[in-house]
C-alpha positions in Angstrom: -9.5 39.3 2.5 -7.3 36.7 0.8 -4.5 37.6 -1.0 -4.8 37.1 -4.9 -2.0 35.3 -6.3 -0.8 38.3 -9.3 2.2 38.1 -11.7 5.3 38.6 -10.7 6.0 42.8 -10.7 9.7 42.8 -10.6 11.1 41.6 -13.9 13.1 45.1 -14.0 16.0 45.2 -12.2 16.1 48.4 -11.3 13.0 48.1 -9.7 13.7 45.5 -7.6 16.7 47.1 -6.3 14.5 50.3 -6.1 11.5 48.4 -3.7 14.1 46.5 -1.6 16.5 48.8 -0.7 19.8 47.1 -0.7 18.7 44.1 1.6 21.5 41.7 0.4 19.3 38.7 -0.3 16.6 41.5 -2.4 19.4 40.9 -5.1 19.0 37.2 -5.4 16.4 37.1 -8.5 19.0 40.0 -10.3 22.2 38.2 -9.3 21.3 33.9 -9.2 18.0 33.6 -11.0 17.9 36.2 -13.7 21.0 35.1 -15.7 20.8 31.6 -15.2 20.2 30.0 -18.7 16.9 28.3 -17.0 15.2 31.0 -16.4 12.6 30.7 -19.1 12.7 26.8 -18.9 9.5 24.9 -19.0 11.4 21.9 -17.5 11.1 21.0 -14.1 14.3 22.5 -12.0 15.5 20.9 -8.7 18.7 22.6 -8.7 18.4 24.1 -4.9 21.4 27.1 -5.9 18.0 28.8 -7.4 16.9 28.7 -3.2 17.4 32.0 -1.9 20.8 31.0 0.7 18.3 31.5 3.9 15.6 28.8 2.1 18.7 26.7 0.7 19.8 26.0 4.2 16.3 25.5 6.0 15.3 22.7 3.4 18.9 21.0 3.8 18.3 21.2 7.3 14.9 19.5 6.9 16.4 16.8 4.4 18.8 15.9 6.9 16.5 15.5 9.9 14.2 13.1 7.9 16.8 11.2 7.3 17.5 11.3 11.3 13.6 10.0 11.4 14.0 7.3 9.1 12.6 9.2 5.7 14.5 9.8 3.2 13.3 12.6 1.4 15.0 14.7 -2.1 14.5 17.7 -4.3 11.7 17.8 -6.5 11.7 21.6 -7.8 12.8 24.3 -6.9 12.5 27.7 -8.9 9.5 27.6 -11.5 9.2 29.9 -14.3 6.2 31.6 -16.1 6.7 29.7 -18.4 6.4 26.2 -16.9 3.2 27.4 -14.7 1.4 28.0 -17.7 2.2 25.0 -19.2 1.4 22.8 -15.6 -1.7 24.9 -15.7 -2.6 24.0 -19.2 -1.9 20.5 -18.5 -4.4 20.5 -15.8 -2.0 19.6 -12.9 -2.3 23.6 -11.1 -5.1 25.6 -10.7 -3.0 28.8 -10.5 -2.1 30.5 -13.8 0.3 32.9 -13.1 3.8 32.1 -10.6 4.6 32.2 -7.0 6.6 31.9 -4.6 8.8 29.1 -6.5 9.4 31.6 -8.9 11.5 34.2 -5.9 13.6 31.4 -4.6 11.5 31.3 -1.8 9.9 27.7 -1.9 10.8 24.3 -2.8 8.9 20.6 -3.3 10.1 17.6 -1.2 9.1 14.2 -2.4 10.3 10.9 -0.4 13.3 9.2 -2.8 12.5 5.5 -3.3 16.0 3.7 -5.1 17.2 7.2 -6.0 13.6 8.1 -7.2 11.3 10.4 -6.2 7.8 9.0 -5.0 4.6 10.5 -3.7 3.5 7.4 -1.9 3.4 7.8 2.0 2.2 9.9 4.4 3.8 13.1 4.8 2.8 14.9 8.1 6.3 14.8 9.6 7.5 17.2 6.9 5.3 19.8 8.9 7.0 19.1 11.8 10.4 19.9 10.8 8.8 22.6 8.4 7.7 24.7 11.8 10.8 23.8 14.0 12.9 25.3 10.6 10.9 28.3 10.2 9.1 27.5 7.3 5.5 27.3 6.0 4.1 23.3 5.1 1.6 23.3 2.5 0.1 20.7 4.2 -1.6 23.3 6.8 -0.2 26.5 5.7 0.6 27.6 8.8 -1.9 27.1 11.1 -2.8 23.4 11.7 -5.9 24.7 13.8 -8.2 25.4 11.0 -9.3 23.3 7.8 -7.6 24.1 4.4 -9.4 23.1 1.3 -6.2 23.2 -0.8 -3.4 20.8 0.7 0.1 20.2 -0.8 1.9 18.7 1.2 5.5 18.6 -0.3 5.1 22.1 -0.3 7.8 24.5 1.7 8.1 28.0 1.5 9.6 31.2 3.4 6.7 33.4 2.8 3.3 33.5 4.8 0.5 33.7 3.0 -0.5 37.0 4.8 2.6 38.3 2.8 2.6 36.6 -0.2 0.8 39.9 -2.1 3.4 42.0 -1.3 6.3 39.5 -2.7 4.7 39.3 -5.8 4.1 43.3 -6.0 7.8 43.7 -5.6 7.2 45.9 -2.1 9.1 42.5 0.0 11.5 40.3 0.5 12.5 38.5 3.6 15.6 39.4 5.5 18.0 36.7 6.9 16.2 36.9 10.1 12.5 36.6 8.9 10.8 33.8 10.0 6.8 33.4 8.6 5.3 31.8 11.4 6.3 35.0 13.6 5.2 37.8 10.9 2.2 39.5 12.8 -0.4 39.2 9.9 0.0 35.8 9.5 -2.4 34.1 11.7 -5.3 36.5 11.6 -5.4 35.6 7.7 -4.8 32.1 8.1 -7.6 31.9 10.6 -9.8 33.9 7.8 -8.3 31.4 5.4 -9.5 28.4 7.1 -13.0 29.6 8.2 -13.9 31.1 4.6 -12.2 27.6 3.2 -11.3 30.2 -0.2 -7.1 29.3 0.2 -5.7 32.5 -1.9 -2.3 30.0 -1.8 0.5 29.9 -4.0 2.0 26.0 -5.1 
């Protein structure tokens, strides 16, 4: 079945610590995230510090090798609260309500920079390659480039497959320094189902 994007279950931190068990990065949302001043914020936030260290390094890793390519390519957003969800979803521009997997430290938006601006003219597809070779999931194929996807966003990165995206947002999961998505065993049977039922279940 596809996983249902729910609201975020770990608000408490007691409870986080309680679910994830003393994995260092479990602490991030308690230690980065929770006390930053933004955390409410219904503006747009870019700052990559709210990127989970593991994330943070992958989506350097993938700014720099564009650049190596010939794109140039920046920081859109990064962490997204309830908050501003709501207010995109008001404003028409996402069809999901309730936050994801911006809202762990676990994703982030790339844009190409024109002049120091950002721009979403161009096509994109090389962002999945370097995506894949980091170890994270494109939103341009979520995953599996084998089956159609009727939701596509493709400045979309994120260290989460989809097959565990309903356990991240229940607070029973977090990745470990060594996770990588595209080896996480329930990950392609769903994104097989995903692509054949063309229902997405995704998280932006």
């Amino acid at each position: 079945m596809p996983v249902a994007v729910r609201s975020p279950a770990w608000d408490s931190a007691v409870t986080w610590d309680a679910v994830l068990g003393g994995i260092s990065l479990a602490s991030f949302y308690r230690d980065v995230i929770a006390i930053d001043p933004r955390v409410d914020s219904v503006d747009r936030i870019d700052d990559p510090n709210l990127l989970e260290p593991i994330t943070r390094r992958l989506v350097q890793q993938i700014i720099v090798q564009a650049q190596a390519m010939g794109f140039d390519v920046m920081i859109y957003e990064t962490y997204r609260s309830q908050a501003r969800q709501r207010q995109l979803f008001s404003q028409h521009v996402t069809q999901l309500q309730n936050v994801g997997v911006h809202h762990y430290g676990l994703a982030c938006d790339l844009v190409r920079a024109v002049d120091g601006e950002p721009s979403w003219e161009g096509d994109l597809s090389f962002l999945g390659q370097l995506a894949s070779s980091a170890g994270l999931i494109w939103g341009g194929d979520w995953g599996n480039s084998h089956v159609p996807h009727t939701f596509i966003d493709t400045h979309h990165v994120q260290r989460c497959a989809v097959a565990r995206q309903g356990d991240l947002f229940a607070g029973n999961w977090y990745p470990d320094d060594s996770y990588n998505p595209h080896r996480d065993k329930p990950h392609l049977p769903l994104a097989r189902e995903l692509g054949s039922t063309g229902d997405s279940g995704l998280d932006m």
